[in-house]
C-alpha positions as CSV (number, residue, x, y, z in Angstrom):
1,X,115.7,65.5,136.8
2,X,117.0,61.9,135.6
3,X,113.9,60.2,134.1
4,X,114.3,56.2,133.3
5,X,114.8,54.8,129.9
6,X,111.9,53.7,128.2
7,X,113.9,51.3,126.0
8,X,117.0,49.0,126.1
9,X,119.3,48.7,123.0
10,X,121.4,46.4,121.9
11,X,123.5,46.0,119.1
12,X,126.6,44.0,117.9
13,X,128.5,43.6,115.2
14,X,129.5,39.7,114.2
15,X,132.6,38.6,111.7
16,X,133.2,35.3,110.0
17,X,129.8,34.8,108.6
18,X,129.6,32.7,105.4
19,X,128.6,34.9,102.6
20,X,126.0,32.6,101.7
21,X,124.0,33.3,104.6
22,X,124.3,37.0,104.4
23,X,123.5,37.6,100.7
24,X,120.4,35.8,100.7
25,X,117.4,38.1,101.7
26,X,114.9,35.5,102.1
27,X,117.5,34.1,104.8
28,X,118.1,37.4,107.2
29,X,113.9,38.1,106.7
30,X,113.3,34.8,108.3
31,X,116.4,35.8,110.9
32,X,114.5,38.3,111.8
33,X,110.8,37.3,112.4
34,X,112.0,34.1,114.4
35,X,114.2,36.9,116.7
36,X,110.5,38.6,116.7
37,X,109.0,35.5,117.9
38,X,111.7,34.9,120.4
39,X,111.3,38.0,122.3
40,X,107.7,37.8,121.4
41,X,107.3,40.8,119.8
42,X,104.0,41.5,117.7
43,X,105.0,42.3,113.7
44,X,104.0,45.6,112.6
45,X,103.9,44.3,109.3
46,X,106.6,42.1,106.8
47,X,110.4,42.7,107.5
48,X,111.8,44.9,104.8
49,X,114.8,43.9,102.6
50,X,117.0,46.4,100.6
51,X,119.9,46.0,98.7
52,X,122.5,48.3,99.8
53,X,125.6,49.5,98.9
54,X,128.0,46.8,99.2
55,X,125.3,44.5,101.2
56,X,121.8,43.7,102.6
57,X,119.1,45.3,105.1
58,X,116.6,43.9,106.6
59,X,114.3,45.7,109.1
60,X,111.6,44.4,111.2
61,X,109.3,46.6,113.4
62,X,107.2,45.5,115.9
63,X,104.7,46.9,118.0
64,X,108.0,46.7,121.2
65,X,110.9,47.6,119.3
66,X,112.7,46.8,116.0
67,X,115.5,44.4,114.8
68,X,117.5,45.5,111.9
69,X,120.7,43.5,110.2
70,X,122.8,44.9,108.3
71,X,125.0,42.2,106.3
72,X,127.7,42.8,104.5
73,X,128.6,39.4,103.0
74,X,131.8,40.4,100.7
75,X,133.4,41.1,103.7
76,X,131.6,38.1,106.2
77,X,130.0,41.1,108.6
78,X,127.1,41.6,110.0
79,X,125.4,44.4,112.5
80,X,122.8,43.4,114.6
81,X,120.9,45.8,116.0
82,X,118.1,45.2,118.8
83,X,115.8,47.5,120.5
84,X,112.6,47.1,122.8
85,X,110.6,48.7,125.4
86,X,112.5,48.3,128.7
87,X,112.0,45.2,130.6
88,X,112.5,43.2,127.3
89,X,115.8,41.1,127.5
90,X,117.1,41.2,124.1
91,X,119.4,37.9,124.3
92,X,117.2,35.4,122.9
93,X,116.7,37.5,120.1
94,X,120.7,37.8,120.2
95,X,120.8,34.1,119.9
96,X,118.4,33.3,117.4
97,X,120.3,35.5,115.1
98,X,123.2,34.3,116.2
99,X,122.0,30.3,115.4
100,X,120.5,31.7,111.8
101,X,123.6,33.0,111.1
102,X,125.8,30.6,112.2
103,X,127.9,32.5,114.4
104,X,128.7,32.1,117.8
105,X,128.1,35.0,120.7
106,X,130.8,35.3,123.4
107,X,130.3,37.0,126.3
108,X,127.2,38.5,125.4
């Protein structure tokens, strides 16, 4: 028996993005939360920012999903990654991210 999803997901990975913006921690953690307040998503708590090998992650979870980036800003990349309870669509929080970042989303 086929049961329905309980959450959508979305994730995308974006190139060209000025280094600046992606080694700056303060920068993606405010990314984040505004995507949060986009889809309207209620903050389980602060984002968290690591330094990782050869870049930056930031996580945010929230009470109907998560957003997590993963920049990479020697090499201009980014991952964004999107997920929510279903019946959540995920594109403004695409967008926001997209506008933070300075990037633009095409066909998406």
């Amino acid at each position: 028996m086929r049961t329905k999803a309980a959450f959508v997901h979305r994730y995308i990975e974006v190139t060209g993005v000025a280094a600046a913006r992606l080694a700056d921690p303060d920068s993606l953690a405010v990314a984040v939360v505004a995507a949060a307040g986009a889809l309207g998503f209620s903050a389980e708590g602060a984002p968290v920012t690591r330094a990782v090998s050869g870049g930056i992650s930031t996580a945010h979870l929230c009470r109907e999903g998560h957003i997590v980036l993963r920049a990479l800003p020697d090499e201009g990349r980014c991952l964004i990654d999107l997920l929510a309870v279903t019946g959540v669509s995920l594109q403004r929080g695409l967008d926001v991210i997209a506008r933070r970042l300075g990037v633009t989303l095409s066909g998406f």
